[in-house]
C-alpha positions in Angstrom: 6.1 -10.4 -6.0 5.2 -14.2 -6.0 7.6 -14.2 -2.5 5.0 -11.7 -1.0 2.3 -13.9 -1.3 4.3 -16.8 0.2 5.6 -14.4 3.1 1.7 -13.8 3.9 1.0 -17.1 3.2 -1.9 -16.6 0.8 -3.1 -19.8 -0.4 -2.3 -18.9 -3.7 -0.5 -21.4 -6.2 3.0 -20.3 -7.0 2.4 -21.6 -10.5 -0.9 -19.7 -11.1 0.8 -16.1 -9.8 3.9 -16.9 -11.9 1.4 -16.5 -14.8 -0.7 -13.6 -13.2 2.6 -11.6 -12.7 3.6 -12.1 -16.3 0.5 -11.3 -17.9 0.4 -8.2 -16.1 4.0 -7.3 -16.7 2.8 -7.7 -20.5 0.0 -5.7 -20.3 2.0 -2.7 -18.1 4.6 -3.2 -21.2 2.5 -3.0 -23.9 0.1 -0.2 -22.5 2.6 2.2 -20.7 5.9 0.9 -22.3 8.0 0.2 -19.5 9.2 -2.3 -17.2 7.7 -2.7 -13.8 10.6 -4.5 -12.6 12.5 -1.2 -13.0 10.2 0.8 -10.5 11.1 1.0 -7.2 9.1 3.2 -5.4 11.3 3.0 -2.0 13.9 4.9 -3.7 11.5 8.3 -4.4 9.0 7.6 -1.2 11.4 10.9 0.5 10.1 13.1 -2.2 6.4 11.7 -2.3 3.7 14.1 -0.6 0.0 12.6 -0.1 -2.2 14.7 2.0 -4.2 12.8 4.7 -6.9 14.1 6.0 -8.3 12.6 9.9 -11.4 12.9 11.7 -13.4 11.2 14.3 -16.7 11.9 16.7 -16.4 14.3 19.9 -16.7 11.1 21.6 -14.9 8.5 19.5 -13.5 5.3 21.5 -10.2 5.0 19.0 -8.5 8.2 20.9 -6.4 7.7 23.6 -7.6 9.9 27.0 -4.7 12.0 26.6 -5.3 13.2 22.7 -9.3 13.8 23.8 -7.9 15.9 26.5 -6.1 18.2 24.3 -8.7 18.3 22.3 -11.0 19.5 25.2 -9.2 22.2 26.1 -8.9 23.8 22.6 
């Protein structure tokens, strides 16, 4: 976790997320009584369903001409 912040170069000091990290790790421990270092959510994401749901104007600018096209002639 502390290397994410230096890939996105947040100006965060290494030091002070070091401590962050382990308090929360303490808390997660103490509260839910396991180890977040053991999760890995990459390794379930296949069997992960999250329902989305989309909508825009009749006239919205963030659809390309083709996608407003099909919707016209629905």
């Amino acid at each position: 976790m502390v290397e994410l912040t230096e890939e996105q170069k947040l100006p965060i000091p290494r030091a002070f997320m070091r401590m962050a990290l382990s308090m929360m790790k303490r808390s997660v421990k103490k509260r839910a009584n396991f180890n977040i270092d053991d999760v890995s959510p990459i390794d379930v994401v296949g069997q992960a369903f999250i329902p989305a749901l989309f909508g825009t104007a009749p006239a919205a600018s963030c659809l390309s001409a083709l996608v407003q096209h099909r919707r016209h002639l629905q």
